[in-house]
Legacy VTK file of the C-alpha trace (Angstrom):
# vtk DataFile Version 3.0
C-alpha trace
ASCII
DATASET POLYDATA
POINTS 647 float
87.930 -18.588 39.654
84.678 -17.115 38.150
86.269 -13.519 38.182
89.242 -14.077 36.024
87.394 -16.115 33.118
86.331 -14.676 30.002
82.917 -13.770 29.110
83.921 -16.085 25.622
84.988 -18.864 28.266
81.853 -18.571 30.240
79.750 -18.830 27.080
81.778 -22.329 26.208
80.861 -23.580 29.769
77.878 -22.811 29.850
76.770 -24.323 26.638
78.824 -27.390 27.898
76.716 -27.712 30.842
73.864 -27.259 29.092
74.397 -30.513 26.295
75.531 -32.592 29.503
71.649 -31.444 30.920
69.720 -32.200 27.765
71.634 -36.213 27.755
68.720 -38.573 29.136
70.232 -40.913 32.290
69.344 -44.239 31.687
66.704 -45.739 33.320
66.593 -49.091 35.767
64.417 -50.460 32.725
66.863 -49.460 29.630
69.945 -50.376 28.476
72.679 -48.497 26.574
73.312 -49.056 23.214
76.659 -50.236 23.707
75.457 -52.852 26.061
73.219 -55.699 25.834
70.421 -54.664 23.542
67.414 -53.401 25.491
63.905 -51.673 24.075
65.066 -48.771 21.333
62.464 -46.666 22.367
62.616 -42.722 22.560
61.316 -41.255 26.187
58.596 -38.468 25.511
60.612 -36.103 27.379
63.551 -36.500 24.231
60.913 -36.361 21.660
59.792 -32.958 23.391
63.015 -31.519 23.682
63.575 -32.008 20.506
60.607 -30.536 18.889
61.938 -27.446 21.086
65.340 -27.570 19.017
63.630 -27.313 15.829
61.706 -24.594 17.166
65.344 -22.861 18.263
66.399 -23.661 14.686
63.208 -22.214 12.866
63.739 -19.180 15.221
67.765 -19.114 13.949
66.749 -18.963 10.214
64.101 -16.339 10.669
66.165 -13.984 12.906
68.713 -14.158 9.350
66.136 -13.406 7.423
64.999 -10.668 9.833
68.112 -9.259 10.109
69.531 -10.714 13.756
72.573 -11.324 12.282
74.704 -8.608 10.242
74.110 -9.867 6.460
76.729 -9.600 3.714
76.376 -7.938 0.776
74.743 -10.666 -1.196
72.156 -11.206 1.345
70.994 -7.513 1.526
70.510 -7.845 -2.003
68.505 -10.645 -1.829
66.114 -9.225 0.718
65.858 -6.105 -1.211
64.702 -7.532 -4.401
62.344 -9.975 -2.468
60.381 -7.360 -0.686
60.478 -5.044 -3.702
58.594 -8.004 -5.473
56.169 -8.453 -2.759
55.361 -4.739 -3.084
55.031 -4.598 -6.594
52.606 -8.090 -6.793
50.632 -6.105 -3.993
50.458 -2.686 -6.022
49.811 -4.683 -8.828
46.717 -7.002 -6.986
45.321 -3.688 -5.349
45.397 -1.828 -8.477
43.391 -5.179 -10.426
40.759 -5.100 -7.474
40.182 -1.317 -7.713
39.856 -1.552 -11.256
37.233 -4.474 -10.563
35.555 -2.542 -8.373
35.633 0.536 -10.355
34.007 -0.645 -13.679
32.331 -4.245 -12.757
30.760 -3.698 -9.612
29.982 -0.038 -9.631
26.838 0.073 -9.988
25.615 -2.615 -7.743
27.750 -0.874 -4.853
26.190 2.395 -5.678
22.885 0.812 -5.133
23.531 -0.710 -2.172
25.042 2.934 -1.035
22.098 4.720 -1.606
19.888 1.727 0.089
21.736 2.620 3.223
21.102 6.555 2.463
18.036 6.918 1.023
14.441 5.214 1.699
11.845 5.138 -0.458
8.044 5.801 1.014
4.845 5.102 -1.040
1.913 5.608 1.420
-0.860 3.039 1.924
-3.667 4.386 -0.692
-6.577 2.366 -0.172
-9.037 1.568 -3.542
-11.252 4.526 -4.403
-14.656 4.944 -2.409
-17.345 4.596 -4.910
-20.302 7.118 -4.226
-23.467 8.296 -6.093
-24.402 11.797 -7.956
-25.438 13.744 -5.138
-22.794 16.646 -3.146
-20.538 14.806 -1.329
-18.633 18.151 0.379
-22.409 18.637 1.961
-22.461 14.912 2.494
-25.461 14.315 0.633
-24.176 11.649 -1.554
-24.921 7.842 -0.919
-21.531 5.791 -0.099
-21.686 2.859 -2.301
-18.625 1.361 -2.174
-15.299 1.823 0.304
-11.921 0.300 1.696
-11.189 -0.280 5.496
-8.321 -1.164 7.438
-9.008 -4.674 8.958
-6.785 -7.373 10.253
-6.144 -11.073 10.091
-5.712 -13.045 13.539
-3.655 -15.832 14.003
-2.244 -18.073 16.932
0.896 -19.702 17.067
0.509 -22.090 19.833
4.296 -23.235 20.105
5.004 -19.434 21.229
1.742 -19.755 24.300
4.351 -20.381 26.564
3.022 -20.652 30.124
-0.848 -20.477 28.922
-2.727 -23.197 27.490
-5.055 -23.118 24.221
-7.795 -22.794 27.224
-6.667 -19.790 28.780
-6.007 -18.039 25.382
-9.477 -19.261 24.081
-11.207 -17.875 27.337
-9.089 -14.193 27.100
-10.389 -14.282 22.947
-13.945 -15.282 23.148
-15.682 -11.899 24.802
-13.682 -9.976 22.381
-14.321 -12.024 19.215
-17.598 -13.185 20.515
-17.465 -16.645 19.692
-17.890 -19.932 22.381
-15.056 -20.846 24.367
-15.225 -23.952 23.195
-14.965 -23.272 19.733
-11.950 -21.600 19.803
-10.561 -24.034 22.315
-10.830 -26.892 19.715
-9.528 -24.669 16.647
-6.158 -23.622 18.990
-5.572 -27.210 19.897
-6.217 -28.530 16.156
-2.632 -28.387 15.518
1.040 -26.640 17.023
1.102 -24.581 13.560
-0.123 -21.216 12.844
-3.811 -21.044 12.883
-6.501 -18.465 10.895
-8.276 -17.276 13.971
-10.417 -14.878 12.703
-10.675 -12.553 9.711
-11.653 -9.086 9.016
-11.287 -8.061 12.640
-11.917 -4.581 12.836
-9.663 -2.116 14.125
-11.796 -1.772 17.188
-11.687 -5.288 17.873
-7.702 -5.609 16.991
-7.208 -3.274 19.949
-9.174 -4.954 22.269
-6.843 -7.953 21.336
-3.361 -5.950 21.776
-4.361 -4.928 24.983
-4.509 -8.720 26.474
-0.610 -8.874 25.819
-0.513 -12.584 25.012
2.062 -14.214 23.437
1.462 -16.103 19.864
-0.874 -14.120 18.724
-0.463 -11.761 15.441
-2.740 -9.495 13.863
-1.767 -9.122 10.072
-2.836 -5.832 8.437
-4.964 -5.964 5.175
-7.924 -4.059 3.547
-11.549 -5.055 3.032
-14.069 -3.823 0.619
-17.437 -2.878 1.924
-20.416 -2.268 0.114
-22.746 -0.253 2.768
-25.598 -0.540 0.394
-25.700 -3.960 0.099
-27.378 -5.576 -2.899
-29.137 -1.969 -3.195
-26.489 -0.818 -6.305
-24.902 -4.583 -6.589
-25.999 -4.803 -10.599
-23.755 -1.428 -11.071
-21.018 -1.396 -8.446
-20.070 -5.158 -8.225
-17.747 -6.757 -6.117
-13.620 -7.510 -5.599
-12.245 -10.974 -4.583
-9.718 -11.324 -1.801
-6.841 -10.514 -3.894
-8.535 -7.237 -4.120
-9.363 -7.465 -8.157
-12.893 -6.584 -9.235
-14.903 -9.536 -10.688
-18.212 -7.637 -11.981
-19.548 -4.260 -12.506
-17.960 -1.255 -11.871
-14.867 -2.562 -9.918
-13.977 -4.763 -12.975
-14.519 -2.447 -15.767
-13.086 0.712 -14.097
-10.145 -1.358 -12.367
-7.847 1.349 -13.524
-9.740 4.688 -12.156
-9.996 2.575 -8.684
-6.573 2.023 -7.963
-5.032 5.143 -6.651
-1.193 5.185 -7.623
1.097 8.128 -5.397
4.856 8.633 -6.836
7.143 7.277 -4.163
8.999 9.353 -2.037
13.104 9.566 -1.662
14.290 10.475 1.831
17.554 10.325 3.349
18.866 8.424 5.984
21.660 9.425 9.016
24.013 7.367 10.357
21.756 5.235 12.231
19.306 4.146 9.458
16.842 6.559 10.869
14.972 8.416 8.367
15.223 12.190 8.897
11.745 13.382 9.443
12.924 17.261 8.871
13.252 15.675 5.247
9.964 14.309 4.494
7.896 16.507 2.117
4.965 17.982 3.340
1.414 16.709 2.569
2.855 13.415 1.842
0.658 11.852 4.185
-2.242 14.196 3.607
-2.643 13.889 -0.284
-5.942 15.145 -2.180
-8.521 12.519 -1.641
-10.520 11.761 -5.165
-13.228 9.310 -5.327
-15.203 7.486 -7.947
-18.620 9.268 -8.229
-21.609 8.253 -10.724
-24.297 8.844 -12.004
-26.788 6.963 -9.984
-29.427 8.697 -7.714
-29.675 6.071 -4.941
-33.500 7.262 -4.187
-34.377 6.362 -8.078
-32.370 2.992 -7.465
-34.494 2.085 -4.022
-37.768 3.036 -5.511
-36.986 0.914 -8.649
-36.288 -2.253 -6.816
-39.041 -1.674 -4.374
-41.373 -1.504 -7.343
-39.966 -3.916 -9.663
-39.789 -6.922 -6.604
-43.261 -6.449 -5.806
-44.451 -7.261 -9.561
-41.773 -10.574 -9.749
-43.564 -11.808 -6.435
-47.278 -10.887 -7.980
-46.757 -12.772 -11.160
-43.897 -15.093 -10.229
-41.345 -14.197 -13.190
-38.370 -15.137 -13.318
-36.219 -12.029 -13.128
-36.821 -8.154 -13.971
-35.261 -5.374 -14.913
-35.330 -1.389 -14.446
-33.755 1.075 -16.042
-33.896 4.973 -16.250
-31.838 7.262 -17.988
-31.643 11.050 -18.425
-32.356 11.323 -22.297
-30.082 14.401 -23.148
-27.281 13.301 -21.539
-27.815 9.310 -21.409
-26.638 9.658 -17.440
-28.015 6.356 -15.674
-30.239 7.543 -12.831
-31.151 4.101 -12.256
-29.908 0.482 -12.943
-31.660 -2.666 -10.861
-32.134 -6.304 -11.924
-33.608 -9.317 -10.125
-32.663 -11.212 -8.220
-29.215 -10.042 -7.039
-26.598 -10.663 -4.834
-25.054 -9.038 -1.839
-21.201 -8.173 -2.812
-20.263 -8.187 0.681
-20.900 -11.802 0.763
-20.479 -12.447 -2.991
-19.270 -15.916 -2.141
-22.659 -17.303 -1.032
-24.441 -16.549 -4.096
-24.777 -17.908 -7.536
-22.165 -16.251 -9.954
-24.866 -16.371 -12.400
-26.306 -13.127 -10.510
-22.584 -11.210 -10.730
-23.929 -10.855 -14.891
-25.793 -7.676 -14.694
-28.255 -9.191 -17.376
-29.808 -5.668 -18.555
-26.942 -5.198 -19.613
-25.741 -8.732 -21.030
-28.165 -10.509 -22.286
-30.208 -10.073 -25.565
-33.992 -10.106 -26.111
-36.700 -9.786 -29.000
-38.235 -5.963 -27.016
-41.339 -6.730 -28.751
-43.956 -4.060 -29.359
-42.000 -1.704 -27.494
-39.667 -0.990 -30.194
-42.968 0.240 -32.436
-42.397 4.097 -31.098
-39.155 3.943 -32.914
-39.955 2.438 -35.868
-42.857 5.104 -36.686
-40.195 7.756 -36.152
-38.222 6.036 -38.727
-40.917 6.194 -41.133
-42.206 9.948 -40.472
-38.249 11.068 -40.615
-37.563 9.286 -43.917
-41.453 10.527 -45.248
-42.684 7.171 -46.012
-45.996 8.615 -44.217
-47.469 11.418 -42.128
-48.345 11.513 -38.443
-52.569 11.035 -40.189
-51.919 8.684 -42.192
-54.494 5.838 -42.123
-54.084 2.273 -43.060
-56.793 -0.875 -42.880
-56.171 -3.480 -40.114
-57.498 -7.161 -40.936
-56.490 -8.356 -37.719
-54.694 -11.057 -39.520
-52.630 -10.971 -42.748
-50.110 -13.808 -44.233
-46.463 -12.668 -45.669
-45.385 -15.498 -47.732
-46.034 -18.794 -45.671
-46.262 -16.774 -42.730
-49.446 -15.532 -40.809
-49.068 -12.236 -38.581
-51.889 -11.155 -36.614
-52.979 -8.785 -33.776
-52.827 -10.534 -30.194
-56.209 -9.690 -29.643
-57.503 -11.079 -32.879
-59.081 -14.090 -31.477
-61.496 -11.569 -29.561
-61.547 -8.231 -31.784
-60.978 -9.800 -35.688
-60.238 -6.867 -37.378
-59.696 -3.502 -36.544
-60.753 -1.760 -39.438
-58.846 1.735 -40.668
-56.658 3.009 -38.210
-54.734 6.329 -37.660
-50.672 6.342 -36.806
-51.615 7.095 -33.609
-54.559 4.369 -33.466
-52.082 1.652 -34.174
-49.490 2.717 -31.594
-52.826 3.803 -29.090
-53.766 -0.291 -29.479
-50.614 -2.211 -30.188
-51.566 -3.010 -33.696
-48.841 -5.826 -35.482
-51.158 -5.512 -38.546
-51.343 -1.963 -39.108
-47.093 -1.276 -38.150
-46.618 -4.259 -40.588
-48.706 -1.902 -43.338
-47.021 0.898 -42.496
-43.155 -0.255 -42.388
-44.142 -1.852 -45.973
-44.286 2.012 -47.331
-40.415 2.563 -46.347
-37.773 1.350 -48.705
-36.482 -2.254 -47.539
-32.671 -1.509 -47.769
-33.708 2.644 -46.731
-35.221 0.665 -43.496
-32.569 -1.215 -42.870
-29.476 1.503 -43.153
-32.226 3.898 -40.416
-32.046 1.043 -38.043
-28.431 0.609 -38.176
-27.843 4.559 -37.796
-29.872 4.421 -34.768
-27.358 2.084 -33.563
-28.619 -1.698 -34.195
-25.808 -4.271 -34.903
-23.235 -2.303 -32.641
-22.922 -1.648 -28.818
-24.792 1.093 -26.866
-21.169 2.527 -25.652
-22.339 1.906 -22.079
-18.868 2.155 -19.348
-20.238 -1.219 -18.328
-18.845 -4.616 -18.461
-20.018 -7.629 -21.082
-22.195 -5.749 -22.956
-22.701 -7.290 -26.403
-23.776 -5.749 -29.725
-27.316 -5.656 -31.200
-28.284 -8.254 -33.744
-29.785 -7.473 -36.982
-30.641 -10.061 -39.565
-27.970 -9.461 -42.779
-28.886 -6.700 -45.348
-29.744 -9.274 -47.979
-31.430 -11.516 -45.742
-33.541 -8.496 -44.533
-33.982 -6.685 -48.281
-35.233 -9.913 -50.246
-36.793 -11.667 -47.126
-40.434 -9.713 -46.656
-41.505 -11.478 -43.471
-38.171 -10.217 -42.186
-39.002 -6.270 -42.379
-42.429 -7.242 -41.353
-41.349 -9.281 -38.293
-39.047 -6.014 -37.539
-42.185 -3.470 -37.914
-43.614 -5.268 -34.232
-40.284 -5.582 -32.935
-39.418 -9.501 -33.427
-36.989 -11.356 -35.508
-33.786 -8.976 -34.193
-32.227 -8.754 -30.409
-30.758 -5.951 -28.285
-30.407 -5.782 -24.682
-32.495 -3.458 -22.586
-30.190 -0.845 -21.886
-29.742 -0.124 -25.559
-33.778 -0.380 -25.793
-33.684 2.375 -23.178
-30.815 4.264 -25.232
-32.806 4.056 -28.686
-35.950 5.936 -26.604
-33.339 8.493 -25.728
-33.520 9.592 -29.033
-37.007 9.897 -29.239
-37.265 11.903 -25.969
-34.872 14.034 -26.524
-35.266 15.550 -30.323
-33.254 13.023 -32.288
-30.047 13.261 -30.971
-28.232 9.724 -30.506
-26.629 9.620 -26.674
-24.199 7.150 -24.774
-25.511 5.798 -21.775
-23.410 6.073 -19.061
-22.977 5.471 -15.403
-19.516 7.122 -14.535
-19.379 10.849 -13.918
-15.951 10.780 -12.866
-13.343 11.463 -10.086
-14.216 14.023 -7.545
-12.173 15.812 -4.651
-14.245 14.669 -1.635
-13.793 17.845 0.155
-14.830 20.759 -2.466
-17.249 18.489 -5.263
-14.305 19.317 -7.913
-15.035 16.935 -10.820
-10.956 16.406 -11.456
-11.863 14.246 -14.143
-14.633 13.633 -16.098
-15.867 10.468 -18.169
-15.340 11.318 -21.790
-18.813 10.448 -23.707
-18.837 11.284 -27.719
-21.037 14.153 -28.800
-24.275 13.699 -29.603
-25.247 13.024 -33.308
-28.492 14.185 -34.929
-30.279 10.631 -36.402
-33.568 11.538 -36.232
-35.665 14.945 -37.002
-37.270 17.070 -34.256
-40.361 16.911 -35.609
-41.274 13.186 -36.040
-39.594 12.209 -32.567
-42.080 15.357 -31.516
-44.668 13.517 -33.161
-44.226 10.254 -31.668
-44.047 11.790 -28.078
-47.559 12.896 -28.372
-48.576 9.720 -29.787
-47.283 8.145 -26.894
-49.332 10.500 -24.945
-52.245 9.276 -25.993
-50.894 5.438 -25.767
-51.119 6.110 -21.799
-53.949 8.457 -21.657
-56.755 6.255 -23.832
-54.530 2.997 -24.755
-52.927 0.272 -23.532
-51.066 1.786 -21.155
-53.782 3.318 -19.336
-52.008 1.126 -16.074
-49.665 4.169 -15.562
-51.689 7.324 -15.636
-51.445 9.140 -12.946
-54.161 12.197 -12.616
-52.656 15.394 -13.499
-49.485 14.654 -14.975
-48.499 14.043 -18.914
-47.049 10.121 -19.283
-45.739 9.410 -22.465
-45.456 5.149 -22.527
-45.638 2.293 -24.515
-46.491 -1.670 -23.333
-44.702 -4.730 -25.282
-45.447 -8.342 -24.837
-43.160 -10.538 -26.932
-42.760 -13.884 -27.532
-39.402 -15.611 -25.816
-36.967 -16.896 -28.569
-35.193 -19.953 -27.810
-31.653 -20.252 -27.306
-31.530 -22.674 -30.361
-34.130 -20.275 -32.586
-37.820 -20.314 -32.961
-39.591 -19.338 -29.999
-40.735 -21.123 -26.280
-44.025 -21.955 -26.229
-45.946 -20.195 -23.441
-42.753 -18.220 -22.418
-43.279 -13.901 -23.016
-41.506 -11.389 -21.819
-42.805 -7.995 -21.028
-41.802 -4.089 -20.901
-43.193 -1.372 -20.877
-41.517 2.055 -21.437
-42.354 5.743 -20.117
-41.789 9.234 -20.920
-42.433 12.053 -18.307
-43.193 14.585 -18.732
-44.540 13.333 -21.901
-43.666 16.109 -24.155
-40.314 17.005 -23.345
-39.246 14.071 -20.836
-36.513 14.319 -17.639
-36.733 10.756 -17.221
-37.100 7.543 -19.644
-38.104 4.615 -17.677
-38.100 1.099 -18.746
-39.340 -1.806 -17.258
-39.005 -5.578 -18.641
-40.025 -8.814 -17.215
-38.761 -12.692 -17.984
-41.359 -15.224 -17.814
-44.529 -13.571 -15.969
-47.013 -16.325 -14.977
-50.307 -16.001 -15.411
-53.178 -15.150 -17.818
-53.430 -11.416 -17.356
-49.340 -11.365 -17.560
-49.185 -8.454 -20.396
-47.230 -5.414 -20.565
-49.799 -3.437 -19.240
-50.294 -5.274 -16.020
-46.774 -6.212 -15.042
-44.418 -3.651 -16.498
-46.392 -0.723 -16.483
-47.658 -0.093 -12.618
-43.542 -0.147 -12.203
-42.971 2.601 -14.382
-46.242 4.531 -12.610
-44.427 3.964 -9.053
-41.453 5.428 -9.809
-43.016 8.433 -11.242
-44.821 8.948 -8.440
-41.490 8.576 -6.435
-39.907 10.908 -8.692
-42.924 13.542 -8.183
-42.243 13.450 -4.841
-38.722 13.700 -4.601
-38.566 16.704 -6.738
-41.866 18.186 -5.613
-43.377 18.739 -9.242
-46.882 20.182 -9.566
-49.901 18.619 -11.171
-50.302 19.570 -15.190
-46.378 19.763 -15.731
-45.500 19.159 -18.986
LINES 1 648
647 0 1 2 3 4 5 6 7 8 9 10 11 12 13 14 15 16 17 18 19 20 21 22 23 24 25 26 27 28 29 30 31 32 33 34 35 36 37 38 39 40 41 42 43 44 45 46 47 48 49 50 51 52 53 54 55 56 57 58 59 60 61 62 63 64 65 66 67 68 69 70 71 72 73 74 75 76 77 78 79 80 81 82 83 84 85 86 87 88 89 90 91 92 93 94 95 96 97 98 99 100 101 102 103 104 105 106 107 108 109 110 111 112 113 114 115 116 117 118 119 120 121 122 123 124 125 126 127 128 129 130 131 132 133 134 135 136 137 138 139 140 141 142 143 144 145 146 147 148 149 150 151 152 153 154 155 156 157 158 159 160 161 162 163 164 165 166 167 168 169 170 171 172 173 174 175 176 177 178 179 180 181 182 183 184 185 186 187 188 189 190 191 192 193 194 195 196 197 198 199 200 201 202 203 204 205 206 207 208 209 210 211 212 213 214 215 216 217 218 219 220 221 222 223 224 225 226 227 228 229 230 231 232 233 234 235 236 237 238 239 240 241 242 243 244 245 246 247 248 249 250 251 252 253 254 255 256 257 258 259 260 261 262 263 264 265 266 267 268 269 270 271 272 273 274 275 276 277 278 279 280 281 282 283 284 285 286 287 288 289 290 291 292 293 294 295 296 297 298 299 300 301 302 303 304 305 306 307 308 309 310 311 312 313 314 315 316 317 318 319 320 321 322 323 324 325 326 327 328 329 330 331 332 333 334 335 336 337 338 339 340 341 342 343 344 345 346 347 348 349 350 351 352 353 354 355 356 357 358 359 360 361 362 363 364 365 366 367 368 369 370 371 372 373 374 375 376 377 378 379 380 381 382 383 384 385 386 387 388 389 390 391 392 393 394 395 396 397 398 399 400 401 402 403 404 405 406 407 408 409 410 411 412 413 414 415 416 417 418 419 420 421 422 423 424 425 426 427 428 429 430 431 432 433 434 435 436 437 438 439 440 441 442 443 444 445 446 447 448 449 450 451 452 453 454 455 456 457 458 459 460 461 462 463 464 465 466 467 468 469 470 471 472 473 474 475 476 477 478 479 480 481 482 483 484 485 486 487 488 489 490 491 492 493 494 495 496 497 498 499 500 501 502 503 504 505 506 507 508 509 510 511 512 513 514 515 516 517 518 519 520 521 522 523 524 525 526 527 528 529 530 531 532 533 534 535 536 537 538 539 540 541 542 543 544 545 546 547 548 549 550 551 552 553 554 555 556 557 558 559 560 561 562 563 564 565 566 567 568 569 570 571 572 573 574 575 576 577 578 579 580 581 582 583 584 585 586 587 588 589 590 591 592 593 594 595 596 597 598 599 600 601 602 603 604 605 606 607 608 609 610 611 612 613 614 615 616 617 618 619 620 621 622 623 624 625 626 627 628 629 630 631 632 633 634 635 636 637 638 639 640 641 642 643 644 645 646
């Protein structure tokens, strides 16, 4: 009976019954293998049961190991020691990766740490606005140059979804206003991204959010605009897309138009969120400076005005104006012909980006004769009444010089200092300059500041040329080429700086058209462009003299063409032969200047004007150059409301 067995017994019938259950009955379609030899092949349901026995046997040895079973002695040992040695090869690789992490990768996890803390915020500065010398906290000063948001539009036509190119072309074309059709064609061109439109305003880019369509993106960027056009282009010049200046301004004074702000550390919390009670105040709202200059836009308006009207009249082929203020060498005025609008720089030739009054060198002709006599009354080689005898026509060497009215006048008999500045005499400067020590001559013109640059905060400008010292000391019909102003090159801004000095007493000046960086809101120059201090080169009393010589150049000589009743105008007209690029000179080619004083006697303003190639038979220095210089006077006599007999 089941009641009076053992539970040992029960356990050795059970597990009898249980081997008796896992024995496979053969089959209709098998044979034992005591019998006749069937198939030897091993049912599925054996192979299973014996995976399961392994499994029973894998679970055996792991319950020992576990501790199922009590373990002897030897066994306990065993298992100590083993998981001591796992412990100590963990210590031992946890310690090694510390260590790792510790010294090798310390600082790149710190990094990253305070990437996930911190943010760093450097606020959109946009380039410096460029404006001219008038008050800009009363908002009198001329914008001349300044950056605007604008954005780039572009479609992606795989993300249109529902809408065809059509439907997107007909929602864009009222706001960009551009044909339907147009934009139709450029949507469907291709299923890649597509340059809709550039420099879209801000106005316009909200027009554009506010249709909600899909595949369309409107890429921030900034855009330079230049609201004066080609008004100041000569001065200001232009930046490319990459935002870099190419000419003027914008190239030389790259640095001062970039605006740099120290970036800003603030924290993170938990979220990534930057904590706003954190952010420093005024970040956002940082002292706006701006580039301002020297310029006065009225001067610059009246100069081209004037100056295109004389290249239409006598068809030359390009002009320049400059004035300057002759104390300070400030540029009041800078325009050349033709020019270029930097807003569309693109369309023009990049011959015009050279600002050539600047650039380019040129014989100036009998307008460099005021400085020469200064020369000779400062060094004594004669008096302001001295009196020489003009043949009209004299040979040096080989060489003929002669007067370029000769062919009509011959001779002109004994002239004064002033009667050979009054009529342009070649003859009677060439007698003159002859009384001054060659190599004396030659170290005056270099102090005044031949063979170097004018200083001018301009790009490209190259220096003066001046034949050698020997050359000019042993060659006469060099020093007599020189007297007239021929047979050496400068550009016309330093022809304009070398007048300086006579206007103003002697004293050499930089030119310059930077005045520096202003706060926009309270005309505080925060820094100002650093110009050398003037240096005496010349007395007071022989540029004094020459002034009132000049005087009497516009009053009773040749350039009678820009008197104006009532008012002292100091001037003097050049006509010079054009040198070719390979030497000699172009037959038929001139150019021609002419430059004023005014007042004539102790001048504001010193105004030249030179023009390339005038056509025509009348095309002198009196009749081209001159009525430019008498229009902007008037201008200026307007502007600053100055009184008849002002000296």
């Amino acid at each position: 009976m089941l009641e009076g067995r053992s539970r040992g017994e029960l356990s050795r019938v059970a597990l009898k019954r249980a081997s008796r259950s896992r024995q496979p009955a053969l089959s209709s379609g098998q044979r034992s293998l005591s019998g006749k030899a069937g198939p030897a092949r091993i049912p599925r349901r054996r192979r299973t049961e014996d995976g399961q026995h392994l499994l029973e046997q894998l679970g055996l040895w792991l319950g020992w190991i576990l501790g199922n079973r009590i373990p002897t002695a030897q066994q306990l040992n065993f298992r100590t020691w083993t998981i001591g040695l796992v412990l100590v090869i963990a210590l031992f690789l946890t310690g090694a990766r510390l260590i790792y992490l510790q010294h090798q990768q310390a600082p790149m996890l710190q990094e990253r740490a305070q990437a996930q803390q911190r943010a760093q915020l450097r606020p959109f500065i946009p380039r410096r606005s460029i404006l001219d010398r008038h008050s800009i906290a009363k908002q009198q000063a001329e914008l001349l140059a300044v950056d605007r948001p604008v954005y780039t539009l572009w479609a992606h036509p795989r993300l249109f979804g529902r809408r065809t190119p059509q439907d997107i072309a007909a929602a864009l074309a009222p706001v960009l206003r551009r044909p339907v059709e147009q934009l139709t064609e450029q949507l469907s061109s291709t299923n890649r991204a597509v340059r809709v439109e550039r420099w879209v305003s801000q106005e316009v880019a909200d027009q554009i959010q506010a249709l909600y369509l899909d595949g369309l993106e409107l890429v921030s960027e900034r855009q330079r605009i230049y609201p004066q056009k080609e008004m100041a282009a000569e001065v200001v010049g232009y930046v490319d897309l990459d935002h870099q200046g190419q000419a003027g301004l914008e190239y030389a004074q790259q640095g001062l138009m970039e605006r740099t702000v120290q970036p800003v550390t603030i924290p993170r919390d938990g979220y990534g969120q930057l904590l706003a009670a954190e952010v420093p105040e005024g970040l956002l709202q940082s002292r706006e400076t701006v580039l301002q200059l020297t310029l006065d836009m009225r001067l610059q308006r009246a100069a081209r005005a004037a100056l295109k009207t004389q290249l239409q009249r006598f068809q030359a082929l390009r002009g320049t104006v400059i004035i300057l203020q002759p104390r300070t060498g400030e540029i009041l005025a800078l325009v050349s012909e033709p020019t270029y609008d930097p807003n569309r720089y693109f369309e023009f030739d990049p011959g015009l980006f050279r600002n050539w009054a600047v650039t380019d060198l040129y014989e100036p002709g009998s307008t460099f004769k005021p400085i020469n006599i200064a020369i000779g009354l400062d060094a004594g080689a004669f008096s302001a009444d001295e009196r020489v005898y003009d043949e009209g026509r004299i040979l040096i060497g080989q060489w003929p010089i002669q007067n370029y009215d000769y062919h009509q006048r011959g001779a002109h008999g004994w002239m004064s200092v002033t009667d050979i500045l009054r009529q342009s005499s070649n003859v009677g400067m060439v007698h003159l300059m002859r009384r001054l020590d060659p190599r004396q001559y030659y170290n005056a013109l270099v102090r005044l500041g031949l063979n170097e640059r004018s200083g001018v905060d301009l790009p490209f400008e190259p220096a003066s040329r001046l034949k050698p010292l020997r050359q000019f000391v042993t060659v006469p019909v060099e020093r007599a080429t020189t007297a007239f102003g021929q047979g050496f090159a400068l550009t016309p801004l330093q022809l304009a700086s070398l007048h300086c000095i006579i206007a103003n007493g002697g004293w050499k000046v930089q030119p310059h058209v930077v005045r520096g960086l202003v706060e926009k809101d309270t005309d505080t120059l925060v820094w100002g462009s650093a110009q050398p201090q003037p240096v005496r080169v010349l007395s007071e009393q022989a540029t004094l003299s020459v002034r009132t010589q000049m005087r009497d150049v516009v009053d009773f000589g040749t350039g009678q063409s820009a008197k104006i009743e009532g008012y002292e105008i100091g001037g003097k007209t050049g006509t010079a032969q054009k040198a070719g690029v390979r030497g000699g000179y172009l037959p038929g080619k001139r150019i021609t200047s002419f430059v004023g004083y005014f007042p004539a006697i102790r001048p504001d303003y010193v105004i030249l004007a030179v023009l390339d190639e005038p056509r025509g038979e009348d095309a002198f220095g009196s009749t081209t150059a001159a009525p430019i210089v008498r229009s902007i006077i008037q201008e200026i006599i307007t502007l600053e409301g100055i009184r008849p007999n002002a000296t």
